[in-house]
C-alpha positions in Angstrom: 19.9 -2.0 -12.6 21.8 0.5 -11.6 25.8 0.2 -10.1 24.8 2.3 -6.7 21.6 -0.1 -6.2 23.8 -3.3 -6.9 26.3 -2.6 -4.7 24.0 -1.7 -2.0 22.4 -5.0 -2.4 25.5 -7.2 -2.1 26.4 -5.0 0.6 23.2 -5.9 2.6 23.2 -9.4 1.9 27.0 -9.4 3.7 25.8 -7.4 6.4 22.5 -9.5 7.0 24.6 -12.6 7.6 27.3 -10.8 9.2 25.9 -8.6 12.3 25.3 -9.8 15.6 21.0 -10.5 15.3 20.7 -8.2 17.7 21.9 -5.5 15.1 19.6 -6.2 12.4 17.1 -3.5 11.0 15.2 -4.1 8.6 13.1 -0.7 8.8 15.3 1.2 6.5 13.9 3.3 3.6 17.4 3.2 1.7 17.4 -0.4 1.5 13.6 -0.5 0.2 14.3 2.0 -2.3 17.4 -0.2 -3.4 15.1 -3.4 -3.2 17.7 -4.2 -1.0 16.0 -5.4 2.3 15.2 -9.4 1.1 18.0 -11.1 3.2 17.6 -9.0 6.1 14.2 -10.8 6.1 15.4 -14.1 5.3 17.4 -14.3 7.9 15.3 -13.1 10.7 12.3 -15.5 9.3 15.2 -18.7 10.1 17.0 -17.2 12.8 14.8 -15.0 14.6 11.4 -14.0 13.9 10.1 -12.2 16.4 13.4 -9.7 16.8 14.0 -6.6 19.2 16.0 -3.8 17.5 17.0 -1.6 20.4 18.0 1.4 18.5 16.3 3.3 15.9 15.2 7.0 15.2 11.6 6.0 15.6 12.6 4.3 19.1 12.9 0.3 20.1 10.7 -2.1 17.7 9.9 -5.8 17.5 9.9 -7.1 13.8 7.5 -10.2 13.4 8.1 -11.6 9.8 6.7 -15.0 9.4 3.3 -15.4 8.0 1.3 -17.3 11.2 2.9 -14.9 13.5 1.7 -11.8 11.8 -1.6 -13.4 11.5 -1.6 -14.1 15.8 -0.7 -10.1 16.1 -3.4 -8.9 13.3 -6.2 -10.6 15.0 -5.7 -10.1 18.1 -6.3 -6.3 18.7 -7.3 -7.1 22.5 -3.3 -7.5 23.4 -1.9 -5.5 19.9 -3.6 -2.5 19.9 -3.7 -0.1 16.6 -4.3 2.9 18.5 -1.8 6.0 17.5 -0.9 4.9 14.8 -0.1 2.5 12.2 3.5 3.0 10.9 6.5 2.7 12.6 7.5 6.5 11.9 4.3 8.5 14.0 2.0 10.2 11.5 1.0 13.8 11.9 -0.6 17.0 11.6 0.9 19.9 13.8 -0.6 18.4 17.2 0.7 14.3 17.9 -0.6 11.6 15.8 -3.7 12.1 13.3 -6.5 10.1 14.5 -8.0 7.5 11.5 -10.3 4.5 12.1 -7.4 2.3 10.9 -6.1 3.2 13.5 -8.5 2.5 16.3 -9.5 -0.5 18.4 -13.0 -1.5 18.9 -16.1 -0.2 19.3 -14.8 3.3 17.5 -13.1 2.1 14.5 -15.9 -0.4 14.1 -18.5 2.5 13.9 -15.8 4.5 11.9 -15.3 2.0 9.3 -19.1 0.8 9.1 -19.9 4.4 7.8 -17.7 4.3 4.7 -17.9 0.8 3.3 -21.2 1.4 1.4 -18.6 3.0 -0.9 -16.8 -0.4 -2.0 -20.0 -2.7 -1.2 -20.6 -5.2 -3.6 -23.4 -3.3 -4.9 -21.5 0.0 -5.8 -18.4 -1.8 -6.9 -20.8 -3.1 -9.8 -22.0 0.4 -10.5 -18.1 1.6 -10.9 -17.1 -1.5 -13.1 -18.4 0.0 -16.2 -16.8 3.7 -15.6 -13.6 2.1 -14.1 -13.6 0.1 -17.6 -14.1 3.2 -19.6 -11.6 5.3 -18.2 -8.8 2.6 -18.2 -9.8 2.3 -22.0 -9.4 5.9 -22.6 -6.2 5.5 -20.9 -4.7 2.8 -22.9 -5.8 4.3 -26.3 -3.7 7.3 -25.2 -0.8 5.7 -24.8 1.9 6.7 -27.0 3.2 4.0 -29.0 6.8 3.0 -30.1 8.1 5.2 -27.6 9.4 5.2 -23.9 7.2 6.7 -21.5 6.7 6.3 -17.6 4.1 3.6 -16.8 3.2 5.1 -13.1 2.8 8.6 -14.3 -0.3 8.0 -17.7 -1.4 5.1 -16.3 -1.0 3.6 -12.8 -1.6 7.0 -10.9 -4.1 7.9 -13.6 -6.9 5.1 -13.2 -6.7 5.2 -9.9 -6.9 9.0 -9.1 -9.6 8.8 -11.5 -11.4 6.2 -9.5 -10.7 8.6 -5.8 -11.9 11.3 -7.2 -15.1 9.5 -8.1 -15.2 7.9 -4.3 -14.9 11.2 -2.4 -17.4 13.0 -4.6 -14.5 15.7 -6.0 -13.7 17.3 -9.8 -12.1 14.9 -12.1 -9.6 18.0 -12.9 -8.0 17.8 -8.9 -7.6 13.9 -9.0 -4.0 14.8 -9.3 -4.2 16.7 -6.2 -5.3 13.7 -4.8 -2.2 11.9 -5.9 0.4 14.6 -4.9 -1.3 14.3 -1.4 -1.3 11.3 -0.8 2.4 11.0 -1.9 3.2 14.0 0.8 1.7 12.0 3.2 4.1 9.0 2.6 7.3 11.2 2.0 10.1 11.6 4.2 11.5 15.1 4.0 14.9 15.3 2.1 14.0 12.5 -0.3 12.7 14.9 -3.0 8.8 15.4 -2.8 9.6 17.6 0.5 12.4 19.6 1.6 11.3 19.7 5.1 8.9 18.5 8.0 7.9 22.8 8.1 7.1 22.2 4.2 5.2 19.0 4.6 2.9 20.8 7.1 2.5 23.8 4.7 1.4 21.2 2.5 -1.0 19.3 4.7 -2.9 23.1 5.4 -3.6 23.0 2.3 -5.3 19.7 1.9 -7.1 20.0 5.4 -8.6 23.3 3.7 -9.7 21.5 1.0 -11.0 18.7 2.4 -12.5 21.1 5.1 -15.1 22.7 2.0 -16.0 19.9 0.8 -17.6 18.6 4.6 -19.0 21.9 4.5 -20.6 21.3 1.7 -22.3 17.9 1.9 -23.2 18.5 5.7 -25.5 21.2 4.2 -26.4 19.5 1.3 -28.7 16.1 0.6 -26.7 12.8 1.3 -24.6 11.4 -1.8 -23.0 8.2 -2.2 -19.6 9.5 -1.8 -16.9 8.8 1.2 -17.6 12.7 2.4 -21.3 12.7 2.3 -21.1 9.3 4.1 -18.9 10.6 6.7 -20.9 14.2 6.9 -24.8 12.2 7.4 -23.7 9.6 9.4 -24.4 9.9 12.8 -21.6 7.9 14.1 -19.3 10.5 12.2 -21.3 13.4 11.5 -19.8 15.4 14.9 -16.3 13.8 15.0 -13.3 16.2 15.4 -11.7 18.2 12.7 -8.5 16.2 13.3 -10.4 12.9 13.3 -12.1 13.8 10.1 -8.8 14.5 8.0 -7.3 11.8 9.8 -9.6 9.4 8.0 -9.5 11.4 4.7 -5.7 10.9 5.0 -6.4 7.2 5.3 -8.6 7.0 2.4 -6.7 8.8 0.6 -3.4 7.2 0.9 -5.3 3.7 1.0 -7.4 4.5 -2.2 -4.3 5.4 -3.9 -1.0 4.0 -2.8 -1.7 0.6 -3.0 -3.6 -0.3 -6.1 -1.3 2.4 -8.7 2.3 0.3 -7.1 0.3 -3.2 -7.7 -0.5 -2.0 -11.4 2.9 -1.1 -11.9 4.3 -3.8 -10.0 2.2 -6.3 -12.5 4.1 -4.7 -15.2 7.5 -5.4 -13.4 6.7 -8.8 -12.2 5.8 -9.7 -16.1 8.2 -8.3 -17.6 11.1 -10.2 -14.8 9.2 -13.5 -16.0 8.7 -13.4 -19.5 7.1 -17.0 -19.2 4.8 -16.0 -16.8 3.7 -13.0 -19.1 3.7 -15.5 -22.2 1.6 -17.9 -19.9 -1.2 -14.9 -19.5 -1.1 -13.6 -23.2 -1.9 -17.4 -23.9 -4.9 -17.3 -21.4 -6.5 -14.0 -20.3 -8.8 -16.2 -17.9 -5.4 -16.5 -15.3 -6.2 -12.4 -15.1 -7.6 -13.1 -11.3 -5.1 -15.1 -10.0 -2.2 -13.1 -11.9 -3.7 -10.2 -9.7 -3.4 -12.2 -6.2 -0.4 -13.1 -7.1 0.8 -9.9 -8.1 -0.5 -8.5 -4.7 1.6 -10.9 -3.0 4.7 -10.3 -4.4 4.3 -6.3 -4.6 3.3 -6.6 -1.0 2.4 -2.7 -1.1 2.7 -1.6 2.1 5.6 -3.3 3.6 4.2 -3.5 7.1 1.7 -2.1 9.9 2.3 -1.3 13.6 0.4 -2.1 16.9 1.3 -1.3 20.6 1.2 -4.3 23.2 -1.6 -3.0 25.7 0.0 -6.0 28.2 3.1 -8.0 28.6 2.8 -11.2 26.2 4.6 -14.1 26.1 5.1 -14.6 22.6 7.8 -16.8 19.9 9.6 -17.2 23.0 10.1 -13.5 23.7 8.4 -11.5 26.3 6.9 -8.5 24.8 6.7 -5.6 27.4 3.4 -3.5 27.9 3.7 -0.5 25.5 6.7 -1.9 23.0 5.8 -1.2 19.6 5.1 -4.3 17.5 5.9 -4.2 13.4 4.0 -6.8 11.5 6.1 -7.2 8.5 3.6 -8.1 6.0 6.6 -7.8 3.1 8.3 -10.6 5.3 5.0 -13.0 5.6 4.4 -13.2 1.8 7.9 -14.4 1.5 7.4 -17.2 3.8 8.5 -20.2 3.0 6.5 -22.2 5.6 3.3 -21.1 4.3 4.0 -20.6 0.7 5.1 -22.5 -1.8 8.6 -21.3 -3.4 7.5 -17.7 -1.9 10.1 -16.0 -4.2 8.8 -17.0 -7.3 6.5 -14.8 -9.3 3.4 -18.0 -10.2 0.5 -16.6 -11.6 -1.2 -19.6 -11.3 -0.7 -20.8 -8.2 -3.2 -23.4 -6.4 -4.0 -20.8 -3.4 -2.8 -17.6 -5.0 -5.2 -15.5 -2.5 -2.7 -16.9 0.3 -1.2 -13.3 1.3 -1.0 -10.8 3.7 -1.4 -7.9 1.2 -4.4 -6.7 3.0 -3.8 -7.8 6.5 -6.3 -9.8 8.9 -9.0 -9.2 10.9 -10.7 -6.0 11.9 -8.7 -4.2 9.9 -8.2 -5.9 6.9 -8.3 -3.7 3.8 -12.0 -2.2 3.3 -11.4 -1.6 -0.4 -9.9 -5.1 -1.0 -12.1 -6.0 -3.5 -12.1 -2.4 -5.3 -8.3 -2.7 -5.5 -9.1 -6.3 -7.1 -11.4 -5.1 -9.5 -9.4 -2.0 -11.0 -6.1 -4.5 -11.8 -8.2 -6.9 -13.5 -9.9 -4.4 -15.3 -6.6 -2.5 -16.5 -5.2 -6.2 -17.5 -8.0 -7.3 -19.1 -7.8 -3.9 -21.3 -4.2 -4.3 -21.8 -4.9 -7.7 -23.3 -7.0 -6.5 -26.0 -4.8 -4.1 -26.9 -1.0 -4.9 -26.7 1.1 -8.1 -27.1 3.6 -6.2 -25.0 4.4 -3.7 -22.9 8.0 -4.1 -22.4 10.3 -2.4 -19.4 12.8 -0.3 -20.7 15.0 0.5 -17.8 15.1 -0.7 -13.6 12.0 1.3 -11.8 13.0 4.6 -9.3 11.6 2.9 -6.5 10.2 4.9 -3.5 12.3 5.6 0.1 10.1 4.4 2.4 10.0 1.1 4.7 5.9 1.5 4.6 4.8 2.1 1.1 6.8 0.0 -1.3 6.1 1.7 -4.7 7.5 3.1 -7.5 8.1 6.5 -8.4 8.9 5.9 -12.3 9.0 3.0 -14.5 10.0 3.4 -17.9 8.2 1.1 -20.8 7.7 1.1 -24.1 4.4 -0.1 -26.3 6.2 -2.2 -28.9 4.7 -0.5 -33.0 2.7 -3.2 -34.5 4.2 -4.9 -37.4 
């Protein structure tokens, strides 16, 4: 690990257990990036877990970080309200936040989401299995071997731009445009990706215009079983606003790639941290689906949602004011002690290992849950046949973000057979 990320991990622990409560925040990119943010968590979990920070450059939040809680706030979306957003930063396009069915309250998002889950219905998930399969073969067998390379880049963001580009209907040769996007979307300016908020925008003309051709085309052609034509001939969709389209574009794209390519690197991390749980797998491949919860819950992807309190609400003991915006810490939750058995620990085969809040509750649990699922088994059950190893070669660049906790590199190396 690197000095810089040490120190700025001993120096969190010191300051989560010496600051006033009221001082604690826990939404800061620097510490995820450092991996930094655990005992800010801990502490509020025992000390305070439904916590007011006053001051922050997004405004005053409330963090809820134990498990139950976040489950209360996720399924109630008749008090916590998704509308405007779901991150604690606001998400836009030129004009105020971009409208997306994730983040919606009932009857629209219900309509909204309805039109695009024939894409990961059971039924279509079977047809992908074998070309999901396929590709993450052809993957594998390209791997260089006996040499470092970077796990996110050939093989992480790989499958799964692979697998987008399948679900909105686009050129295998752009699925990297998909990637870069969706990273853009994510970025905070200054942290490499983008120089600026001016840039960013630039960027997001771009993908609008792109996204933009391809409604054009499927709203003049025959329906197709991909997310666009699904959104172009349904008739809940098929007039929504340009905004409200490439709002929910931006959704499925960043939800279609973000998530599953850090939980397929995370699963390479997690193994290689605990080399008896990764001898414990080797030893029996059938632990691949509850290696994947598991892995899930400790990656934690995205490190949290927002919701808006539509009334005042008694609740932990606080009162939560009409319009205070409300962070569900799902990072937090999956660490929870009360709920989880030694929540720290990386088990792949724990008794409950679906016990997580990976993909949130209620109406807006994750749509492509079981899509996500289906690619990390897949890629681990390739692995398997083909490598005894893949070892990590040096600590992951992790991403600066409090949402999407991800990796931007992680160096491995497929050990030469003998």
């Amino acid at each position: 690990m690197a000095d810089g990320a040490v120190a700025l991990q001993k120096a969190a622990r010191e300051e989560a257990y010496s600051l006033p409560l009221e001082q604690l925040n826990p939404a800061q990119p620097a510490l995820f990036q450092a991996d930094a943010m655990w005992p800010i968590f801990e502490r509020l979990r025992r000390e305070d877990p439904v916590h007011y920070t006053e001051e922050h450059e997004f405004g005053p939040y409330w963090s809820i970080t134990k498990y139950n809680d976040i489950m209360a706030v996720d399924t109630n979306h008749q008090v916590f309200s998704s509308e405007g957003g779901i991150t604690i930063a606001e998400q836009t396009a030129g004009a105020g936040p971009l409208p997306m069915f994730i983040a919606m309250d009932p009857p629209k998002h219900d309509i909204q989401r309805k039109a695009v889950s024939p894409a990961v219905s059971p039924g279509n998930l079977t047809h992908l299995e074998p070309l999901i399969r396929e590709r993450a073969a052809q993957i594998l067998d390209s791997l260089p071997i006996g040499e470092e390379f970077d796990w996110v880049d050939l093989v992480s963001k790989e499958l799964t731009a692979m697998t987008l580009a399948t679900l909105f209907g686009v050129p295998q040769v752009d699925r990297r445009k998909l990637t870069y996007w969706s990273d853009v979307v994510t970025a905070a300016p200054g942290q490499g990706l983008v120089d600026s908020i001016e840039q960013k925008m630039e960027i997001f003309v771009e993908y609008h215009a792109y996204f933009t051709e391809l409604w054009n085309q499927r709203v003049n052609s025959e329906p197709r079983d991909d997310l666009i034509s699904m959104l172009a001939h349904s008739p809940a969709t098929r007039n929504m606003e340009p905004r409200e389209y490439f709002g929910n574009i931006v959704l499925l794209t960043v939800g279609g790639n973000d998530t599953t390519r850090n939980t397929i690197s995370g699963s390479i991390l997690a193994l290689n941290q605990n080399p008896d749980q990764y001898r414990k797998l080797r030893d029996n491949p059938g632990l691949i689906p509850s290696m994947v919860s598991e892995t899930i819950r400790w990656q934690t992807p995205l490190a949290h949602m927002r919701r808006r309190a539509l009334s005042d609400i008694e609740f932990g003991g606080k009162t939560i004011k009409k319009g205070d915006k409300v962070i569900m810490w799902y990072v937090s939750g999956n660490r929870d002690d009360e709920v989880i058995d030694d929540p720290n620990a990386y088990i792949i085969d724990r008794e409950r290992p679906r016990t997580h809040l990976s993909f949130g509750f209620g109406i807006h649990r994750c749509v492509g849950n079981r899509l996500a699922e289906l690619q990390l088994t897949i890629i681990w059950e390739e692995i398997l046949k083909r490598f005894p190893e893949v070892v990590v070669t040096a600590e992951p660049k992790r991403v600066y973000s409090s949402f999407v906790k991800g990796y931007e590199t992680l160096p491995v190396l497929i050990p030469a057979r003998n």
